[in-house]
N, CA, C and O atoms as CSV, one atom per row, in Angstrom:
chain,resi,resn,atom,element,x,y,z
A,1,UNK,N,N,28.516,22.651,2.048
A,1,UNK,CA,C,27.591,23.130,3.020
A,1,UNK,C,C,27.992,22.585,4.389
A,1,UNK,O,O,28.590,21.534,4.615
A,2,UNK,N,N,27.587,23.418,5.187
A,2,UNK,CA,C,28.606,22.752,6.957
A,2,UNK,C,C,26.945,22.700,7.520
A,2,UNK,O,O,25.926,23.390,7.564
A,3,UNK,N,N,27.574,21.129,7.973
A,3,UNK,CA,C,26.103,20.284,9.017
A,3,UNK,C,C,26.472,20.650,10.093
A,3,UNK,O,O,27.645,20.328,10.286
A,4,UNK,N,N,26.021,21.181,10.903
A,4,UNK,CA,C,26.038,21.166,12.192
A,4,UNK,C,C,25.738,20.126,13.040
A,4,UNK,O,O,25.994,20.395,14.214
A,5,UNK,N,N,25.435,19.400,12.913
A,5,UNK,CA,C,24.633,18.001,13.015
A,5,UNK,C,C,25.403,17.002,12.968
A,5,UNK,O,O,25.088,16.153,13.802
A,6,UNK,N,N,26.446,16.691,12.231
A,6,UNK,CA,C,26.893,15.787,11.690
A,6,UNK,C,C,27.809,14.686,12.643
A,6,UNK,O,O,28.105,13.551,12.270
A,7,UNK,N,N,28.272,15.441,14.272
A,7,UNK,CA,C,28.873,14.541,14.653
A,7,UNK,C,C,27.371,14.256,15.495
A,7,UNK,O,O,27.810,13.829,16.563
A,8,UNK,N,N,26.546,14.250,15.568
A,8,UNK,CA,C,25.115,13.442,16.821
A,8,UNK,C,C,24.811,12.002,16.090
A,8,UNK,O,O,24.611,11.663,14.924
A,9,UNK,N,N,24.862,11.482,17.062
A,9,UNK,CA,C,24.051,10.343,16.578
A,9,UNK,C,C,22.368,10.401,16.468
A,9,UNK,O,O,21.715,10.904,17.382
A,10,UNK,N,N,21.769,9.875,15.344
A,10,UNK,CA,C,20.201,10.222,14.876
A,10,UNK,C,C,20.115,8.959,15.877
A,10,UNK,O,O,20.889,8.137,16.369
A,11,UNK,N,N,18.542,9.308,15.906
A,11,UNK,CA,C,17.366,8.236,17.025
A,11,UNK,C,C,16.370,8.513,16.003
A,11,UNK,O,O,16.421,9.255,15.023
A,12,UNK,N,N,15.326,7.649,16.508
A,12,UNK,CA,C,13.654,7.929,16.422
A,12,UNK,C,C,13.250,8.853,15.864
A,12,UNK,O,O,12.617,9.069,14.831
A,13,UNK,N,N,13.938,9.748,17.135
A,13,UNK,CA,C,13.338,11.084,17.149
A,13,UNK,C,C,13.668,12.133,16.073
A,13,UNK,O,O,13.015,13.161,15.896
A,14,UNK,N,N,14.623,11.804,15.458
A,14,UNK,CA,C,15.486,12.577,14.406
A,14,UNK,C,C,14.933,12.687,12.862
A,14,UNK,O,O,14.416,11.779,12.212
A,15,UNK,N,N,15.101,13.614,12.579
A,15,UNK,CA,C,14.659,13.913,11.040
A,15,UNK,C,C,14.822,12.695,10.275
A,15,UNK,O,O,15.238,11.722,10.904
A,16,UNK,N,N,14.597,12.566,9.140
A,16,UNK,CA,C,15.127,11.432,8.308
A,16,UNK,C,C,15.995,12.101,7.414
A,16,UNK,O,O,16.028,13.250,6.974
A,17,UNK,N,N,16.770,10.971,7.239
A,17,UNK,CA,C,17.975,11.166,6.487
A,17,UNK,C,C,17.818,10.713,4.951
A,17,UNK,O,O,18.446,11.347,4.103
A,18,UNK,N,N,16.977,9.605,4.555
A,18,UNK,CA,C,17.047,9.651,3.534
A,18,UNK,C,C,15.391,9.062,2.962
A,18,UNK,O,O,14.621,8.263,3.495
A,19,UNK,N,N,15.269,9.884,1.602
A,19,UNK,CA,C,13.957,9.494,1.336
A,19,UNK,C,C,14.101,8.691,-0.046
A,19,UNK,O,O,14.982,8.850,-0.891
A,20,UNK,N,N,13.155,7.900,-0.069
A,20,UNK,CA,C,12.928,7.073,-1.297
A,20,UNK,C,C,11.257,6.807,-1.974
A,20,UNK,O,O,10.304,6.455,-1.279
A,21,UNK,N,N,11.191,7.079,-3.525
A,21,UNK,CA,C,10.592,6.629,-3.597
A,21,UNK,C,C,10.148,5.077,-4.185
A,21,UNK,O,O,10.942,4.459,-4.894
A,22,UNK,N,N,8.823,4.509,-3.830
A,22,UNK,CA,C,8.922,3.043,-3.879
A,22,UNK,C,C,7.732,2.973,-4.634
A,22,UNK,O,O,7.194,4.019,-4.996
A,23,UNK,N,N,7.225,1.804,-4.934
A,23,UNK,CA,C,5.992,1.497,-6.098
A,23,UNK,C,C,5.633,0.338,-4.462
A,23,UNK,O,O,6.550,-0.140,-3.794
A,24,UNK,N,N,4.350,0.155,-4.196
A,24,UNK,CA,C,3.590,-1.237,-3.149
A,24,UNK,C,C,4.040,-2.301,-3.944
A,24,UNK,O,O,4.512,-2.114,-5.066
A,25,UNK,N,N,3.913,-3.483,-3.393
A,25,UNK,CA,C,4.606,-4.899,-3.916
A,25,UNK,C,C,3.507,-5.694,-2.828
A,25,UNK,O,O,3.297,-5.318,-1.675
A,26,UNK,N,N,2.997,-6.642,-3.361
A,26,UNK,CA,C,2.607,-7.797,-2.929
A,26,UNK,C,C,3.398,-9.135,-2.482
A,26,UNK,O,O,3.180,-10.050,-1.687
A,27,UNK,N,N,4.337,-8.820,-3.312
A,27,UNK,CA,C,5.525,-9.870,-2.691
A,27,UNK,C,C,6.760,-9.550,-1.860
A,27,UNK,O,O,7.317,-10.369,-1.129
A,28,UNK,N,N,7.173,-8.173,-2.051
A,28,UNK,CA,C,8.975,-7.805,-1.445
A,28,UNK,C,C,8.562,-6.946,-0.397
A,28,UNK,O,O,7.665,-6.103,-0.395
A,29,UNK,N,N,9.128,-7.190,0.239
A,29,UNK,CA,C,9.776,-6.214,1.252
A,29,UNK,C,C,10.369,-5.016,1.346
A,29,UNK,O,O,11.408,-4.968,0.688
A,30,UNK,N,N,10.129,-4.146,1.852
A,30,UNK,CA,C,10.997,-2.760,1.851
A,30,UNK,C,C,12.794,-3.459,2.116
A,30,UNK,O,O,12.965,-4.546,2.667
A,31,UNK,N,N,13.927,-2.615,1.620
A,31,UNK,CA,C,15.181,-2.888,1.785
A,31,UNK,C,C,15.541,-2.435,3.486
A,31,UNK,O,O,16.459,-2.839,4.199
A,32,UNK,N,N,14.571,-1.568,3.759
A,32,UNK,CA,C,15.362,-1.128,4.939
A,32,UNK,C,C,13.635,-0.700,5.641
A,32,UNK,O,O,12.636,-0.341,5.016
A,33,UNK,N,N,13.820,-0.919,7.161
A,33,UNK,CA,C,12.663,-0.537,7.797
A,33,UNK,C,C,12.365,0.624,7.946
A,33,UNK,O,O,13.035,1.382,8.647
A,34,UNK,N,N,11.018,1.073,7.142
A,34,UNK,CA,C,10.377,2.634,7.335
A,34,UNK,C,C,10.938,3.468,8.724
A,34,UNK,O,O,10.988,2.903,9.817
A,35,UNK,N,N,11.424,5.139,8.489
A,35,UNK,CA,C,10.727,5.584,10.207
A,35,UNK,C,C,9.737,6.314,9.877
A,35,UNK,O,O,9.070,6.899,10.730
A,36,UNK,N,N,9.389,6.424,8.062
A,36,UNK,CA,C,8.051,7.375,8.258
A,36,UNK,C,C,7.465,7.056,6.721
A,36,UNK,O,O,7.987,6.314,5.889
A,37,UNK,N,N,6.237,7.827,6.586
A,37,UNK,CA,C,5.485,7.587,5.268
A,37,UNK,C,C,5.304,8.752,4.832
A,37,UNK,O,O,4.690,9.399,5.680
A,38,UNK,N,N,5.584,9.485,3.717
A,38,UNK,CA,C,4.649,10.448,3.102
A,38,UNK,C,C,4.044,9.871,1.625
A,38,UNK,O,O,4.685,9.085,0.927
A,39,UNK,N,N,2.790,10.358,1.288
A,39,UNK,CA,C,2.702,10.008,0.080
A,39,UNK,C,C,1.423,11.712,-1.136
A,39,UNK,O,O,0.696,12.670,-0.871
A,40,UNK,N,N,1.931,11.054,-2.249
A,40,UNK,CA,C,1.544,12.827,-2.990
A,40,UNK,C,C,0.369,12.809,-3.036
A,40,UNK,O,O,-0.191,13.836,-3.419
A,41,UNK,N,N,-0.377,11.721,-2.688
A,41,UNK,CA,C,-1.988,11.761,-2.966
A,41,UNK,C,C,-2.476,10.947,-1.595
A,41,UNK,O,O,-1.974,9.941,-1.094
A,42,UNK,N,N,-3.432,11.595,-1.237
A,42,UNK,CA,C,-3.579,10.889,-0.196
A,42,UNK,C,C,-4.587,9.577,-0.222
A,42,UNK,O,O,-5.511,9.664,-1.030
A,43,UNK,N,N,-4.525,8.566,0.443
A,43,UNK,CA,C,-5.267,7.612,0.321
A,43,UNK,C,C,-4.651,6.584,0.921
A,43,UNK,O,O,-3.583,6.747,1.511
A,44,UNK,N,N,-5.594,4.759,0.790
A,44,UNK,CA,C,-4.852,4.188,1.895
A,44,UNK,C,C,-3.772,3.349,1.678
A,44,UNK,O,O,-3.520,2.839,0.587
A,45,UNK,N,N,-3.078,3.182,2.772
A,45,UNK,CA,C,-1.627,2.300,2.555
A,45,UNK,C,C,-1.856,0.941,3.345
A,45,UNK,O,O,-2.361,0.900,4.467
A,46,UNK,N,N,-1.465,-0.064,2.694
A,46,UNK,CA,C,-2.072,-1.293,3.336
A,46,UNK,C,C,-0.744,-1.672,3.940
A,46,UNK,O,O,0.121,-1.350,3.126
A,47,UNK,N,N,-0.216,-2.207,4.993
A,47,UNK,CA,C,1.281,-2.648,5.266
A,47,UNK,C,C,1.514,-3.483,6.305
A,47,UNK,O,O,0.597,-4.060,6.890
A,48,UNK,N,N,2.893,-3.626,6.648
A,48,UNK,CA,C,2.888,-4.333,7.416
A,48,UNK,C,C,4.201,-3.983,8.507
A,48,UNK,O,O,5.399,-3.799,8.296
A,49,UNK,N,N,3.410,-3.985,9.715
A,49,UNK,CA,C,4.779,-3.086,10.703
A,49,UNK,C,C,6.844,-4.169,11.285
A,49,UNK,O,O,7.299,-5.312,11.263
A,50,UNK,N,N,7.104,-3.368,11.514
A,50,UNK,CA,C,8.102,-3.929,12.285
A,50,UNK,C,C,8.137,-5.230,13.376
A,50,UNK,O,O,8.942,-6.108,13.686
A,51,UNK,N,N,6.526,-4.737,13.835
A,51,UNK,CA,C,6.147,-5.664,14.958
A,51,UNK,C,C,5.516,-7.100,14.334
A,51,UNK,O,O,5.554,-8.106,15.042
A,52,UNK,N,N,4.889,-7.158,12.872
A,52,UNK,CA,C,4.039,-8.174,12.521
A,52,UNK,C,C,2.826,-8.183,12.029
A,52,UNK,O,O,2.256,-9.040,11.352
A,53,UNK,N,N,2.221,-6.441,12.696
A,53,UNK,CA,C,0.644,-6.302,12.237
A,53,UNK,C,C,0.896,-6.006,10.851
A,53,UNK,O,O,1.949,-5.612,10.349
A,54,UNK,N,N,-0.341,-6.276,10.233
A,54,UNK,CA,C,-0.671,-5.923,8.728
A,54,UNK,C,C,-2.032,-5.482,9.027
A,54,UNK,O,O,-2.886,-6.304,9.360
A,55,UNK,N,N,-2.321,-4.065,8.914
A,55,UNK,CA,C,-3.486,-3.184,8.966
A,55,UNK,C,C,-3.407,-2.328,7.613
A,55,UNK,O,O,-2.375,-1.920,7.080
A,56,UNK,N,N,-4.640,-2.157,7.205
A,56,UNK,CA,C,-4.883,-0.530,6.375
A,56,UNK,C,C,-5.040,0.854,7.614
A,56,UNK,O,O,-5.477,0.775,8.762
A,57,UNK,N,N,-4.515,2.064,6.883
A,57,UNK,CA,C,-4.246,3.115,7.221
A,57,UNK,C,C,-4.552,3.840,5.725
A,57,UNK,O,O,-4.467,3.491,4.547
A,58,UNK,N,N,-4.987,5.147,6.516
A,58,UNK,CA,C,-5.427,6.178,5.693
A,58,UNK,C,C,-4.129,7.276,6.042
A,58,UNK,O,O,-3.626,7.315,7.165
A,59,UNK,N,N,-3.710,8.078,5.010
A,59,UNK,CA,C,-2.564,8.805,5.002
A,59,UNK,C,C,-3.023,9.994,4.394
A,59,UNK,O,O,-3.784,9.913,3.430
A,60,UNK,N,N,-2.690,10.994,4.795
A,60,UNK,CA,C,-2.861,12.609,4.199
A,60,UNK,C,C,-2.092,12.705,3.265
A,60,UNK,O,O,-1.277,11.786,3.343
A,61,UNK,N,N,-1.883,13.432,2.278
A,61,UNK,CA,C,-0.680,13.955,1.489
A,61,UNK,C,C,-0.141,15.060,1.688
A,61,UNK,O,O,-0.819,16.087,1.707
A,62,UNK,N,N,1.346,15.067,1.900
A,62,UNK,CA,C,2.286,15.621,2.171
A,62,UNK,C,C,2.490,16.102,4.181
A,62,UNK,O,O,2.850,17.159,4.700
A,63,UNK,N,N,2.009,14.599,4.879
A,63,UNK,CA,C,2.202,15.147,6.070
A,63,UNK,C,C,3.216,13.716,6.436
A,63,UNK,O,O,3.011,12.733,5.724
A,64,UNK,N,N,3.861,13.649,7.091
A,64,UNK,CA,C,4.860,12.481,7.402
A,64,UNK,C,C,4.143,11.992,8.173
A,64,UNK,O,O,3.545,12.798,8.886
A,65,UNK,N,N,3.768,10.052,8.474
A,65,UNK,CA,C,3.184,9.568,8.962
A,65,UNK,C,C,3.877,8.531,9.396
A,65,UNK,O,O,4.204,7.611,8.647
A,66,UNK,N,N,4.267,8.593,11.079
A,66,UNK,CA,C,5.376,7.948,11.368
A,66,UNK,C,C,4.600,6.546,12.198
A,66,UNK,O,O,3.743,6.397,13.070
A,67,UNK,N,N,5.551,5.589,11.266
A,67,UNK,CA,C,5.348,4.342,11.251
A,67,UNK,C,C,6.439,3.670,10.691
A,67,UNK,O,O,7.081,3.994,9.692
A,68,UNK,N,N,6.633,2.424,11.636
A,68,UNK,CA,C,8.295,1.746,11.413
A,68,UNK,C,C,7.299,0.123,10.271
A,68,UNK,O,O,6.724,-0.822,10.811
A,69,UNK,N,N,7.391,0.283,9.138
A,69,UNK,CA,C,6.973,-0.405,8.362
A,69,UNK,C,C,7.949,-1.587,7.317
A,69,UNK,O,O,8.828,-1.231,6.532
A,70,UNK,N,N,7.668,-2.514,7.478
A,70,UNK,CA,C,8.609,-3.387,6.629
A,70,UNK,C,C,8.285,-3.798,5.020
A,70,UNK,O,O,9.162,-3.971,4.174
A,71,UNK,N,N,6.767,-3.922,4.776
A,71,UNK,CA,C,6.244,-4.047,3.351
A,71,UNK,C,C,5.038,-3.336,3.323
A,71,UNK,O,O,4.210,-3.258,4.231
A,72,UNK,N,N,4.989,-2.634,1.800
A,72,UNK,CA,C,3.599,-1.436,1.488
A,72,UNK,C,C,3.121,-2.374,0.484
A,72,UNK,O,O,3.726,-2.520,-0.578
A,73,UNK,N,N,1.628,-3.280,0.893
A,73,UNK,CA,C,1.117,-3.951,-0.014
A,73,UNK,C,C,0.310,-3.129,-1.390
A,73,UNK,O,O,-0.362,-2.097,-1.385
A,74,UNK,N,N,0.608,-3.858,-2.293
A,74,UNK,CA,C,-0.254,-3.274,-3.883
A,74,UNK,C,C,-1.767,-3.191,-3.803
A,74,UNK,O,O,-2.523,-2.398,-4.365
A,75,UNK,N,N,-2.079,-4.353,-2.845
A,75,UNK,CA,C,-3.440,-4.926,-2.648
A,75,UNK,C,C,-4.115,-4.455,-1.459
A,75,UNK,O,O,-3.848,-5.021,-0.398
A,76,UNK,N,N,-5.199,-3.220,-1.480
A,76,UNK,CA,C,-5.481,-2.204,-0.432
A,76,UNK,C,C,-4.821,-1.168,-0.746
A,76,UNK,O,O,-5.243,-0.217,-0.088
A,77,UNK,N,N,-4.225,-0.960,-1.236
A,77,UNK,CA,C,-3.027,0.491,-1.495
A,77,UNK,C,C,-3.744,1.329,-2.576
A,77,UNK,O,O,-3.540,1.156,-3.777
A,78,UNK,N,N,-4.837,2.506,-1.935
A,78,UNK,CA,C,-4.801,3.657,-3.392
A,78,UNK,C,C,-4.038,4.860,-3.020
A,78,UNK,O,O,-3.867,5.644,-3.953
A,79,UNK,N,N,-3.719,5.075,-2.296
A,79,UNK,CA,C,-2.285,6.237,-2.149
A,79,UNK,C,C,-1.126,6.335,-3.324
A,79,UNK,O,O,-0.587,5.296,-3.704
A,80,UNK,N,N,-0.803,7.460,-3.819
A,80,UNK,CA,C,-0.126,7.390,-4.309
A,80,UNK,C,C,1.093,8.158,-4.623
A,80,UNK,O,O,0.593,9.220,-4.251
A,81,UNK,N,N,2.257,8.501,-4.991
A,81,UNK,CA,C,3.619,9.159,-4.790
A,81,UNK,C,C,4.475,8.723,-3.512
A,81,UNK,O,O,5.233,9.412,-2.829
A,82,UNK,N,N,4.223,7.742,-3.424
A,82,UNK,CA,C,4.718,7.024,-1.831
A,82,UNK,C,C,6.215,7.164,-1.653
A,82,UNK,O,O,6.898,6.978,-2.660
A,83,UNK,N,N,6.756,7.433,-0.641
A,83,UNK,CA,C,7.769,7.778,-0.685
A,83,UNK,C,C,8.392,7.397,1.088
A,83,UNK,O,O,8.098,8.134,2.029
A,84,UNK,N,N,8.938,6.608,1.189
A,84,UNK,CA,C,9.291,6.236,2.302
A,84,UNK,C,C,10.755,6.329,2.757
A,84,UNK,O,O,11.759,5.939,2.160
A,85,UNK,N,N,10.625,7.065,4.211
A,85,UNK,CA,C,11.581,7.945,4.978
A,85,UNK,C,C,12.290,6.922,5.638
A,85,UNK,O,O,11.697,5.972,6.148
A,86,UNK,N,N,14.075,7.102,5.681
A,86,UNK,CA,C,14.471,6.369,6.608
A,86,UNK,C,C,15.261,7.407,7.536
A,86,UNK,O,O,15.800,7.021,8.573
């Protein structure tokens, strides 16, 4: 398949390139810092940002919810199919 895309460098602003899904953890850390959230059920995601805050958030299902996130706590977390965009 031909990317058209392929020589730009991605930003921010750019689609994500790769999605994963993850299970919340009370102890670990995401491997790599969020640029976005979707999850299959909607409900809330407890976390903690790039910057340091740790807030709950309420999330829709199936809308991308852009937030640069480092850990999705177990504890506060009923969302579920979580799947985090890099």
């Amino acid at each position: 398949m031909t990317d058209n895309f392929r020589d730009f460098t991605g930003g921010l602003e750019s689609p994500a390139t790769h999605l994963v899904e993850t299970s919340p953890s009370d102890t670990g850390d995401l491997p790599m810092t969020s640029r976005a959230l979707n999850v299959g059920t909607a409900g809330t995601l407890r976390v903690t940002t790039i910057g340091g805050t740790t807030a709950t958030v309420y999330i829709a299902a199936g809308i991308p919810f852009p937030v640069r996130v480092t850990r999705i706590w177990q504890t506060g977390t009923t969302a579920t199919g979580i799947v985090v965009m890099y």
